[in-house]
DSSP file (Angstrom, degrees, kcal/mol; ACC not computed):
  #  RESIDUE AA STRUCTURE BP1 BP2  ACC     N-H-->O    O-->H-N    N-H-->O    O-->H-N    TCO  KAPPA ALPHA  PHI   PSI    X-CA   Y-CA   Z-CA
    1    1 A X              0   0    0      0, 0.0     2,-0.6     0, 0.0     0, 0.0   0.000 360.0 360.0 360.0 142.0   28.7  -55.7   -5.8
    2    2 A X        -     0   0    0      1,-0.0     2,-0.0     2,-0.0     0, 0.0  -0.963 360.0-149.3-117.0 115.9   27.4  -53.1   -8.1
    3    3 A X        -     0   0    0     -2,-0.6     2,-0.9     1,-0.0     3,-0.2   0.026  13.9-138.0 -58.7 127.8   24.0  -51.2   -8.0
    4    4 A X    >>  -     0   0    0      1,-0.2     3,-3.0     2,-0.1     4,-0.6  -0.761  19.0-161.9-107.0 104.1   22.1  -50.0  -10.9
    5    5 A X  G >4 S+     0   0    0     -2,-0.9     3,-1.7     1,-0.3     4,-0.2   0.908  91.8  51.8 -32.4 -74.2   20.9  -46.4   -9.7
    6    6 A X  G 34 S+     0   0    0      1,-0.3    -1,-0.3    -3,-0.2    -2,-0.1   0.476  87.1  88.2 -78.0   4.4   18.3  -46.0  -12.2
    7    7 A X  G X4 S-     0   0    0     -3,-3.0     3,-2.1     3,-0.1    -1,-0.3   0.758  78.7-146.7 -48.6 -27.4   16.7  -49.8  -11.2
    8    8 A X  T << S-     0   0    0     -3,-1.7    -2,-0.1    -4,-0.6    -3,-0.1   0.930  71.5 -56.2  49.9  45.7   14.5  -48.1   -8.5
    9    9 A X  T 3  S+     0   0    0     -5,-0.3    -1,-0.2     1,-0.3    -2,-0.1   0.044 106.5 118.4 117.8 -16.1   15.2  -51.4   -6.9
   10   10 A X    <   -     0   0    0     -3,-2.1    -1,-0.3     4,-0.0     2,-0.2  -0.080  50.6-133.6 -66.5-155.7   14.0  -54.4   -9.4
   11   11 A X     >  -     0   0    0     -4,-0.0     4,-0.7     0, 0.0    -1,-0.0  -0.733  23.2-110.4-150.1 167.6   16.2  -56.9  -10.8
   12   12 A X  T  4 S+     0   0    0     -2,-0.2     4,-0.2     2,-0.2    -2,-0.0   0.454 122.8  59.8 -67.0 -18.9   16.4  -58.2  -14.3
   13   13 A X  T  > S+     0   0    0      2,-0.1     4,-1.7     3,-0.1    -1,-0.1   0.689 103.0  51.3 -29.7 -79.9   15.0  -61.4  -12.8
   14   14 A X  H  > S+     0   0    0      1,-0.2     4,-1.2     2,-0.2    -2,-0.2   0.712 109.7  51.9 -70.6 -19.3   11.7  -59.5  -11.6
   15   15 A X  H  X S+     0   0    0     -4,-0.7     4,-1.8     3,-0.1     5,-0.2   0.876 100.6  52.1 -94.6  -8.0   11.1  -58.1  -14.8
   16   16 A X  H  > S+     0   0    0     -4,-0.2     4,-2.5     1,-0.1     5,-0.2   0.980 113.6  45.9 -66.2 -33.4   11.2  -60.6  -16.8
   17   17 A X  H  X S+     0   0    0     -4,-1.7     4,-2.1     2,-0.2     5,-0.4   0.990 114.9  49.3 -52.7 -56.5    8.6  -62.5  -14.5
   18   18 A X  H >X S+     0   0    0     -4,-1.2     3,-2.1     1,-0.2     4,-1.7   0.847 111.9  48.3 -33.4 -87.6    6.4  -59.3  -14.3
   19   19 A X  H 3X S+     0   0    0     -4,-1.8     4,-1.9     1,-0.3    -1,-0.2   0.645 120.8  38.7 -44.1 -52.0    6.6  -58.9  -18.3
   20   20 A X  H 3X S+     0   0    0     -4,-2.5     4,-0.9     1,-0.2    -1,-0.3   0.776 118.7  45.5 -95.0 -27.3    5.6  -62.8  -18.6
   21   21 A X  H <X S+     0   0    0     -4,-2.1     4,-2.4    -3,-2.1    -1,-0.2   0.814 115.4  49.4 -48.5 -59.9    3.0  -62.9  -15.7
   22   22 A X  H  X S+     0   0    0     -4,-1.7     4,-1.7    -5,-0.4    -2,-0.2   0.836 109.4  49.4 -59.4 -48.5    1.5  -59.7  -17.1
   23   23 A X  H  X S+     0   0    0     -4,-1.9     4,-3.0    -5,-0.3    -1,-0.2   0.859 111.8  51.4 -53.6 -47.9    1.4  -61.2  -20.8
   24   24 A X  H  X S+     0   0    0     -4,-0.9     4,-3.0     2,-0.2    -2,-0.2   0.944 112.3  41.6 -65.7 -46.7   -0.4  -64.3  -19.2
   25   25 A X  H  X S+     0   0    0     -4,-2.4     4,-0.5     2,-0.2    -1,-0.2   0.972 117.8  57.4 -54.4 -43.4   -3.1  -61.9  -17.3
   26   26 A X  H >X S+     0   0    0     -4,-1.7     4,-2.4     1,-0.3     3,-1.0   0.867 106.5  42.0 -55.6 -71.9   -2.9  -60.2  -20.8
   27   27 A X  H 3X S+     0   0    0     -4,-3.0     4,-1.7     1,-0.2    -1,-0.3   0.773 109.5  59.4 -67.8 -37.9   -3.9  -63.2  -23.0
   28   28 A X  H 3X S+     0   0    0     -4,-3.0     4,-0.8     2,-0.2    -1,-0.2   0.468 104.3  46.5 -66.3   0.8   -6.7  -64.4  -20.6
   29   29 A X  H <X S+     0   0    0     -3,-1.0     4,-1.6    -4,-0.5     5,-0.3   0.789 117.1  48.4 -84.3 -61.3   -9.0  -61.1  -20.7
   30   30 A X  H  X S+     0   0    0     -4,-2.4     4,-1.0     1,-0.3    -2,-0.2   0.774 111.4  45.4 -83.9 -18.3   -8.5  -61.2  -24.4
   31   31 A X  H  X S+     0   0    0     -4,-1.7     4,-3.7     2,-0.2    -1,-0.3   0.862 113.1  51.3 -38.5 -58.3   -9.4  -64.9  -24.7
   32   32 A X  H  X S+     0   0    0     -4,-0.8     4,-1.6    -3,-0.2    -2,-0.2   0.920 112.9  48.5 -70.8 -29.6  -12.5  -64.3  -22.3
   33   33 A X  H  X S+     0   0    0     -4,-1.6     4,-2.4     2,-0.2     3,-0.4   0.947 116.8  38.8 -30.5 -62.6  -13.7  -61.2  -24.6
   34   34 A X  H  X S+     0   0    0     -4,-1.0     4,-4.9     2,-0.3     5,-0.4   0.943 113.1  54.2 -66.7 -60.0  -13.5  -62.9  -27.8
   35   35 A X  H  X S+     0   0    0     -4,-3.7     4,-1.1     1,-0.2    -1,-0.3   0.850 109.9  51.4 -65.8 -25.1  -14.8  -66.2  -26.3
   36   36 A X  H >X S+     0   0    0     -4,-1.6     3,-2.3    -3,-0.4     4,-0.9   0.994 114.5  42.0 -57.4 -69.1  -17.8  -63.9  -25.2
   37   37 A X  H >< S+     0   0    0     -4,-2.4     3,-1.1     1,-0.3    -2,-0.2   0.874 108.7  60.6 -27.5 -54.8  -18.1  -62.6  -28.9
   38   38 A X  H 3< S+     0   0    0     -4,-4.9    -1,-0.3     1,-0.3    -2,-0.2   0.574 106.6  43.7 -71.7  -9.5  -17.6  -65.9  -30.0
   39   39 A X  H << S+     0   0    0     -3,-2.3    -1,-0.3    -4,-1.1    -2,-0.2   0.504 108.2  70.9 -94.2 -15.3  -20.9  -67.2  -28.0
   40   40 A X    <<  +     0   0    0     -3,-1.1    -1,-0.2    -4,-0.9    -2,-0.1  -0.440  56.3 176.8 -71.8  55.5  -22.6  -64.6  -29.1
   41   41 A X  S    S+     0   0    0     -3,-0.2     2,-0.6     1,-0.1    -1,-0.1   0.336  80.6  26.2 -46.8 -45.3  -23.4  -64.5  -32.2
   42   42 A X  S    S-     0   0    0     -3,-0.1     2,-0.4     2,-0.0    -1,-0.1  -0.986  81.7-161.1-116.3 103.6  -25.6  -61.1  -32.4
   43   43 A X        -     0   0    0     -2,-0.6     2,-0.6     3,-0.0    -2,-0.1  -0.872   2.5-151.6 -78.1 121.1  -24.1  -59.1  -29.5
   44   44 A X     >  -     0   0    0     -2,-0.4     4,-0.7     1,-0.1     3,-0.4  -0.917  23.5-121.3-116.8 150.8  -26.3  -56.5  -28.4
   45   45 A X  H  > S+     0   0    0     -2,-0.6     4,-4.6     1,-0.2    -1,-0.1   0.636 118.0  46.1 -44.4 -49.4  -24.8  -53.0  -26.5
   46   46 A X  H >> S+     0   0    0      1,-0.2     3,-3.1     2,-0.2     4,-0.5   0.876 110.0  54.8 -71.9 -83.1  -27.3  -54.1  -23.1
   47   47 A X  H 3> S+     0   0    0     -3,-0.4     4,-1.1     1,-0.3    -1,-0.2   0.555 108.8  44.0  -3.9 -55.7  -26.0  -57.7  -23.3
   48   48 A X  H 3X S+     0   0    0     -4,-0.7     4,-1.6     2,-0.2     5,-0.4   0.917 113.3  55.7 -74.6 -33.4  -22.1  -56.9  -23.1
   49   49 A X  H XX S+     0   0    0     -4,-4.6     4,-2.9    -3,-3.1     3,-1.0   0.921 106.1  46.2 -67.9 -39.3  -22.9  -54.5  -20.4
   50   50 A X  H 3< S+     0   0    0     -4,-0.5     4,-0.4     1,-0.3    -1,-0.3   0.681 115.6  45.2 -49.5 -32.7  -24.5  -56.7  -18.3
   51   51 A X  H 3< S+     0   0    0     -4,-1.1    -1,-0.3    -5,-0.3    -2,-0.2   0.703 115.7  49.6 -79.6 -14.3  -22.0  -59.2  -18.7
   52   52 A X  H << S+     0   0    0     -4,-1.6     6,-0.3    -3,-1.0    -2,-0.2   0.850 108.2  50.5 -74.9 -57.4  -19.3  -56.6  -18.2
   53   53 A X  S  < S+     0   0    0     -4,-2.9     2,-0.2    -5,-0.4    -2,-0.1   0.483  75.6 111.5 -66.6   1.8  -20.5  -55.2  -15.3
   54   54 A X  S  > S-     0   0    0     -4,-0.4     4,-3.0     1,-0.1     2,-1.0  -0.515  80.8-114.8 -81.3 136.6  -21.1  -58.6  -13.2
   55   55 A X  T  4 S+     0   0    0      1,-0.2    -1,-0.1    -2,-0.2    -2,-0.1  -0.019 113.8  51.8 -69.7  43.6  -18.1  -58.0  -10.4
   56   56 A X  T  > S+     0   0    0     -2,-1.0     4,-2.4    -4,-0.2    -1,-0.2   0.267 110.3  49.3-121.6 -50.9  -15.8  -60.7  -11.1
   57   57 A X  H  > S+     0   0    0      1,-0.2     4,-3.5     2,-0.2    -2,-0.2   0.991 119.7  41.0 -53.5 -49.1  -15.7  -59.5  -15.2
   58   58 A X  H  < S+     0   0    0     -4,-3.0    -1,-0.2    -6,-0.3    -3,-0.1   0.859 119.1  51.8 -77.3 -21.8  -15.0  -55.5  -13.5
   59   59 A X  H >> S+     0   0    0     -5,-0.4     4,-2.5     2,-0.2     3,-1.4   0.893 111.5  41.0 -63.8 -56.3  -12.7  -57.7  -11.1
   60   60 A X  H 3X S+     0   0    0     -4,-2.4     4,-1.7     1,-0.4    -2,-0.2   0.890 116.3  52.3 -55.7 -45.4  -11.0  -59.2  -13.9
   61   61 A X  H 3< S+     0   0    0     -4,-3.5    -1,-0.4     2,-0.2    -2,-0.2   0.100 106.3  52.5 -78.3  16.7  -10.8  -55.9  -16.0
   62   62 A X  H <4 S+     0   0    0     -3,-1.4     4,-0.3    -5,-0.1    -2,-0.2   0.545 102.7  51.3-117.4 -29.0   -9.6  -54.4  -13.8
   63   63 A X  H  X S+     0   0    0     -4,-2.5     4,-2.9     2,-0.2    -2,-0.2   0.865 114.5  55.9 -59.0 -63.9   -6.5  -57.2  -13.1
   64   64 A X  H  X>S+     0   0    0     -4,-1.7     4,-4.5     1,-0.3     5,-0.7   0.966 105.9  44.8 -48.8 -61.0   -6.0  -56.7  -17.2
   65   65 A X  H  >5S+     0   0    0      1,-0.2     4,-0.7     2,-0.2    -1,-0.3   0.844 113.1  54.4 -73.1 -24.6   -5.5  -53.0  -17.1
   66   66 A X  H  >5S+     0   0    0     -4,-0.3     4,-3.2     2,-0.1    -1,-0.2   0.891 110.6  40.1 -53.3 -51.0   -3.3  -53.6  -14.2
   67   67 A X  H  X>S+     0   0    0     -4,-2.9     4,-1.3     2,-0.2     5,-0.5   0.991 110.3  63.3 -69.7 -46.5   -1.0  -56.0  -16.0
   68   68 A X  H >X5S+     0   0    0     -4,-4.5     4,-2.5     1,-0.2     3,-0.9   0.987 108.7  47.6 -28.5 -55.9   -1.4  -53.5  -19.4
   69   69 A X  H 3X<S+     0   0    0     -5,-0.7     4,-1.6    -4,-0.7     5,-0.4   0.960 115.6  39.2 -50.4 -58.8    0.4  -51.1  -17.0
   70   70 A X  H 3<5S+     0   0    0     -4,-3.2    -1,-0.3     1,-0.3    -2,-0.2   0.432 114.4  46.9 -87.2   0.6    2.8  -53.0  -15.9
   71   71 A X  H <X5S+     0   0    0     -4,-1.3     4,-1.5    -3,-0.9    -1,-0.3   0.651 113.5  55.9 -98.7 -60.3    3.8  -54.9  -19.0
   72   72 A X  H  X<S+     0   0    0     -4,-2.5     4,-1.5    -5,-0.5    -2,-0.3   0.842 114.2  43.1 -69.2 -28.7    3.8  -51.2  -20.8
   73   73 A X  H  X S+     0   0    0     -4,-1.6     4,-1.4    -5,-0.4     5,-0.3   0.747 108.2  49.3 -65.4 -57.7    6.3  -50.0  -18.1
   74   74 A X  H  4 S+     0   0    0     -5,-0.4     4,-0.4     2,-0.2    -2,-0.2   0.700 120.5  39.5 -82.9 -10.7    8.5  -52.4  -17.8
   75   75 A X  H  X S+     0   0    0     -4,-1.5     4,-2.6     2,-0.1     5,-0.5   0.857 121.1  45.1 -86.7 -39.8    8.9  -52.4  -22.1
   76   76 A X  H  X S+     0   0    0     -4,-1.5     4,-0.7    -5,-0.2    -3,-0.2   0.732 108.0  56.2 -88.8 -24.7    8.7  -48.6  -22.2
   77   77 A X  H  X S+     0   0    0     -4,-1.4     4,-1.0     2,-0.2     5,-0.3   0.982 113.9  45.9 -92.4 -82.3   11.5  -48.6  -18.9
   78   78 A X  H  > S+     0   0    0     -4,-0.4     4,-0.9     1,-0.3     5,-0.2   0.736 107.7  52.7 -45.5 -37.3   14.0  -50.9  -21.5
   79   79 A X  H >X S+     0   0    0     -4,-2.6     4,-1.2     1,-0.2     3,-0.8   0.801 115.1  44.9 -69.4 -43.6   13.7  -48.9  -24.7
   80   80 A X  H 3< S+     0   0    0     -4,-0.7    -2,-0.2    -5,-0.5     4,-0.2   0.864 117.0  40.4 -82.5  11.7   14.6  -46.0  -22.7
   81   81 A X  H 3< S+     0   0    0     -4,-1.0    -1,-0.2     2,-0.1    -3,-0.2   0.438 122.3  43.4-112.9  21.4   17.3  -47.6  -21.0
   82   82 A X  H << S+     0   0    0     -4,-0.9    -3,-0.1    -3,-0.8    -2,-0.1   0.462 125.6  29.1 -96.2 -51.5   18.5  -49.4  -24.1
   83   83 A X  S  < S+     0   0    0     -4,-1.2     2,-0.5    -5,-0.2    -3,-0.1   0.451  98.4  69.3-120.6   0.9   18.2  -46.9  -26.2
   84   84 A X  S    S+     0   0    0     -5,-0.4     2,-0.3    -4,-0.2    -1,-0.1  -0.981  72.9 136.3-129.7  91.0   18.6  -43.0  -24.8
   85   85 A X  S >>>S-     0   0    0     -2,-0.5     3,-3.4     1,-0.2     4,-2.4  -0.990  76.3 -89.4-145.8 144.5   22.8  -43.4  -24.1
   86   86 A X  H 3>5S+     0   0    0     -2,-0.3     4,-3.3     1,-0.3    -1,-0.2   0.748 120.8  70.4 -12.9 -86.3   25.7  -40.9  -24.8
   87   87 A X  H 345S+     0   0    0      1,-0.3    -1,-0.3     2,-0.2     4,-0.1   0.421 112.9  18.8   1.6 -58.3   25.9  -42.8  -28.2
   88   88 A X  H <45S+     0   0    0     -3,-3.4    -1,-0.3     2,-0.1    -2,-0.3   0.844 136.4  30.2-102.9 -38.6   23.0  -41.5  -29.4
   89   89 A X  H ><5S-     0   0    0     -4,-2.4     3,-2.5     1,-0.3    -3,-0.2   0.357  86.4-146.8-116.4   4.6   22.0  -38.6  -27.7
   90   90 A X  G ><<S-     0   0    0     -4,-3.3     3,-0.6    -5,-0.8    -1,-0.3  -0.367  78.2 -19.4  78.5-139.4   25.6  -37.1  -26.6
   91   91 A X  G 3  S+     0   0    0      1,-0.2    -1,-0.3     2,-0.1     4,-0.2   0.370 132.3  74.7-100.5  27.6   25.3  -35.5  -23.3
   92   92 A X  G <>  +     0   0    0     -3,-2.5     4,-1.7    -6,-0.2     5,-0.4   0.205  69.2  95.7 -77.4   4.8   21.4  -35.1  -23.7
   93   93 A X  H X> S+     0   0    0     -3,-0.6     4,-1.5     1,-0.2     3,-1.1   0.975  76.8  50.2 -88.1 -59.3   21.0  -38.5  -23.0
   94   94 A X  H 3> S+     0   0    0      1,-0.3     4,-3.1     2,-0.2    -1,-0.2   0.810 115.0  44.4  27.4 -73.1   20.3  -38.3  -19.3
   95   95 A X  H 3> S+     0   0    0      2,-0.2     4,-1.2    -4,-0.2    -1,-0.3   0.800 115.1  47.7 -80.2 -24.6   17.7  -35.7  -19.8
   96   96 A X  H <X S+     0   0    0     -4,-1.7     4,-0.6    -3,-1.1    -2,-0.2   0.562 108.0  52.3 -96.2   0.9   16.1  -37.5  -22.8
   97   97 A X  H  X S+     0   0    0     -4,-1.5     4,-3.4    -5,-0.4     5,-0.3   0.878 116.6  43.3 -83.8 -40.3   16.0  -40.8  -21.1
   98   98 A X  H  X S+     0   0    0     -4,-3.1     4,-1.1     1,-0.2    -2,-0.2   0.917 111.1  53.0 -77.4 -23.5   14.1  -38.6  -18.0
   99   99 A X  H  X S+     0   0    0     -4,-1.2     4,-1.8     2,-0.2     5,-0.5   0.956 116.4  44.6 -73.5 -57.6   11.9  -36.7  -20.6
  100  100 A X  H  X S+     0   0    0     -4,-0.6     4,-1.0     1,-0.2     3,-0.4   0.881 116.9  39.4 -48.6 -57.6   11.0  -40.4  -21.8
  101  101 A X  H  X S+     0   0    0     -4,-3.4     4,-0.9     1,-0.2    -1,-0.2   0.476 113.9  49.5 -84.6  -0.3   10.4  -42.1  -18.8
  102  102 A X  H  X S+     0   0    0     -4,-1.1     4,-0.7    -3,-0.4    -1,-0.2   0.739 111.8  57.4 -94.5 -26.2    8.6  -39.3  -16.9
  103  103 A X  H  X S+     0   0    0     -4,-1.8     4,-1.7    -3,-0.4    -2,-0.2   0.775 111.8  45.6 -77.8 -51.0    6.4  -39.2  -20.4
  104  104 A X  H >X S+     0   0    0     -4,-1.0     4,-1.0    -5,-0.5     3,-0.7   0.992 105.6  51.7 -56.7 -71.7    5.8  -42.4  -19.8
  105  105 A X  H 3X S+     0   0    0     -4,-0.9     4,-0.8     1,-0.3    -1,-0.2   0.546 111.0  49.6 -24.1 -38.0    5.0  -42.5  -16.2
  106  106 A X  H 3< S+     0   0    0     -4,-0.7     4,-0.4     2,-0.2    -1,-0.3   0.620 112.7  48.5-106.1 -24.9    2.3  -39.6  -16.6
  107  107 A X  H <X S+     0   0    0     -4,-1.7     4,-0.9    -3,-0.7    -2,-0.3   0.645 112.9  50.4-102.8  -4.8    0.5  -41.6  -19.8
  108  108 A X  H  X S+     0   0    0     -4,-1.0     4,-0.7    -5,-0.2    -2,-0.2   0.926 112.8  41.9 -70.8 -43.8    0.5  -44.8  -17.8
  109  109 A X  H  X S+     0   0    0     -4,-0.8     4,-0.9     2,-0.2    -2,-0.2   0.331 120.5  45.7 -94.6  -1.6   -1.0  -43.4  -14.9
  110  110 A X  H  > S+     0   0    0     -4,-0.4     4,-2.3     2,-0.2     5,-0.5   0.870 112.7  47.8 -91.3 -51.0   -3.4  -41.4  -17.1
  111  111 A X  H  X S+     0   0    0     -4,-0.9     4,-0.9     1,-0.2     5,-0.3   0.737 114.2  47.8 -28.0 -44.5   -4.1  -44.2  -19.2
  112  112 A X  H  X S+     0   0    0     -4,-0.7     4,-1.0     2,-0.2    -1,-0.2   0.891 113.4  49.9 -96.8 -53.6   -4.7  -46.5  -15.8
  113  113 A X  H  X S+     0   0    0     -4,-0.9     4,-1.0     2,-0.2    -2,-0.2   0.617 112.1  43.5 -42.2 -27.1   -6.9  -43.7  -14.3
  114  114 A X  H  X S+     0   0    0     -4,-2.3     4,-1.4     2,-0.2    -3,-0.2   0.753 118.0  51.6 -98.4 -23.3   -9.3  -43.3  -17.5
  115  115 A X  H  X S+     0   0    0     -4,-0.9     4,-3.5    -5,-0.5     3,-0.2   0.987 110.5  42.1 -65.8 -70.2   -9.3  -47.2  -17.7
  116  116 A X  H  X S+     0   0    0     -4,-1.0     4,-1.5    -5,-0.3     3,-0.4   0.784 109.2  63.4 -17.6 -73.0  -10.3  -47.7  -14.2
  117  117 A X  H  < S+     0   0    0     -4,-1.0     4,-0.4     1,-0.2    -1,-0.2   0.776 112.9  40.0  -6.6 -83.0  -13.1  -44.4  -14.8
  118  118 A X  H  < S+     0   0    0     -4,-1.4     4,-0.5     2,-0.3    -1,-0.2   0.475 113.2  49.3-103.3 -30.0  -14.8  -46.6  -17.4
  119  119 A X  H >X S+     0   0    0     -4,-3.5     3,-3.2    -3,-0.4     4,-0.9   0.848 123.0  32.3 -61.2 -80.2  -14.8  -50.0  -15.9
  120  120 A X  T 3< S+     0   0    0     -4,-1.5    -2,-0.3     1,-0.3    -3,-0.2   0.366 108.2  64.7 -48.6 -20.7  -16.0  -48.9  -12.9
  121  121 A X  T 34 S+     0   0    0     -4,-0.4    -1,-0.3    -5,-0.2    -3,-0.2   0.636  93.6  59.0 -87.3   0.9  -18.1  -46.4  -14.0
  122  122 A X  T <4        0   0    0     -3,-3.2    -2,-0.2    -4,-0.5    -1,-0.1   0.788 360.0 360.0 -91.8 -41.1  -20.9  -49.0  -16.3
  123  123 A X     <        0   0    0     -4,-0.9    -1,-0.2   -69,-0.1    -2,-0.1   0.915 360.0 360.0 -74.8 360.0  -21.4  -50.8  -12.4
């Protein structure tokens, strides 16, 4: 059997479920926003927070910005192992595939830290 080194251990199998799972979490935050907008005809700034800030919505955002991550990871992980090969990048490829995914890695987790900050910080 043959191992893909750079897998860190998924399967092609686990990400598509992630990626479609993630999408799903994805489309039900932005369904319950909207449908908040959409019941509220004059939203005002006090109104959203208190409805933001009740712990099952900061639960719930917080579920979103998880699947964001992990949805953005697993897309960002395939261009750059798709697309950063000898082919294009000679024998740089290696080192711009790590430059990519390490780029990645540090703006997800920043991204996932400043999200986090801002839910958490309105309760």
């Amino acid at each position: 059997m043959v191992t893909n080194v750079g897998s860190l251990g998924r399967t092609g199998v686990a990400d598509f479920v992630l990626q479609r799972v993630s999408a799903v979490v994805l489309t039900l935050f932005g369904l319950c926003v909207g449908g908040w907008f959409a019941l509220n005809p004059e939203p005002t700034h006090a109104a959203f927070v208190a409805w933001f800030t009740a712990p099952a919505m900061s639960i719930f955002a917080t579920l979103a910005l998880a699947a964001l991550a992990v949805h953005a990871w697993i897309g960002m992980w395939t261009v750059g192992t798709d697309y950063f090969r000898p082919h294009y990048f000679g024998r740089f490829a290696t080192l711009a595939r790590g430059v990519w995914l390490g780029g990645t890695a540090l703006l997800t987790f920043v991204y996932v830290a400043w999200g986090l900050a801002i839910v958490w910080r309105l309760t």
